[in-house]
C-alpha positions in Angstrom: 121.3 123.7 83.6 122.4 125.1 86.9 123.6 122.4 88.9 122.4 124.2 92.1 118.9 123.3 91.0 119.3 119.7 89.1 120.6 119.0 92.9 117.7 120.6 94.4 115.5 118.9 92.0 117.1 115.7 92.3 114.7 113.3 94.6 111.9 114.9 92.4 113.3 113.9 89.1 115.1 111.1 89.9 111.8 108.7 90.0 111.7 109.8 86.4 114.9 109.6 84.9 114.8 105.9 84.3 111.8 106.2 82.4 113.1 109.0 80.3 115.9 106.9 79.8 115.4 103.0 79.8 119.1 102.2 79.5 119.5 103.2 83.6 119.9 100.9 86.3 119.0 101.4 89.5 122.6 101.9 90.7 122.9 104.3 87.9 120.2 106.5 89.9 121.9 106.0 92.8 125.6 106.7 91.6 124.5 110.1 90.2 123.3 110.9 93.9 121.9 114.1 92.0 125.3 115.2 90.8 125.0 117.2 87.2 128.2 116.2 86.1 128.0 112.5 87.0 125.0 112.0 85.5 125.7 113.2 82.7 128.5 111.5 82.4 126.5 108.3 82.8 124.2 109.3 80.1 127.6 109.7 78.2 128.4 105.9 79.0 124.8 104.6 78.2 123.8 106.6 75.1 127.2 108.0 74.0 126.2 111.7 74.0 128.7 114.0 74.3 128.9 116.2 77.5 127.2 118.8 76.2 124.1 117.0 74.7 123.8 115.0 78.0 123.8 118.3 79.7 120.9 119.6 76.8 118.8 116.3 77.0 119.1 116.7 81.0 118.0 120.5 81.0 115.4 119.5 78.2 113.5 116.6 80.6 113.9 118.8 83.8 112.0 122.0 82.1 109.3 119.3 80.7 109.0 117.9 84.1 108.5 121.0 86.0 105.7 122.4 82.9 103.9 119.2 83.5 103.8 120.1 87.6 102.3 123.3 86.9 99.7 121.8 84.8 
C-alpha cells in the first residue's frame, strides 16, 4: 500500500481498525497517527506478523473498506 494514501485515508479508516483488529488500544490508534510504517509495526507487536503481512493485512482491510463505501 502506498503510504501517501493510508495517510490520506487515515481519519477514515482509523474508526475501523480497532474493530478489524480487537487487540488495539486506543493509544495504539493514536500512536500510529496514520503513519504506514508505525502501524504496522504495531500490528507486528500485537499479532506478531511480520512487516510484510502487516503491510498485506493493512492493504487487504483498506481495499475492503473503500469496496464497501462504494456500495
Amino acid at each position: 500500500m502506498n503510504k501517501d494514501i493510508f495517510e490520506g485515508k487515515w481519519k477514515q479508516i482509523s474508526g475501523e481498525a480497532k474493530s478489524w483488529w480487537g487487540k488495539l488500544t486506543d493509544d495504539d490508534v493514536k500512536q500510529a497517527a496514520g503513519k504506514l510504517d508505525v502501524f504496522a509495526g504495531i500490528l507486528q507487536e500485537k499479532y506478531g506478523y511480520t512487516h510484510e503481512r502487516a503491510v498485506e493485512e493493512i492493504d487487504k482491510r483498506v481495499t475492503e473498506f473503500e469496496k464497501n463505501l462504494k456500495k
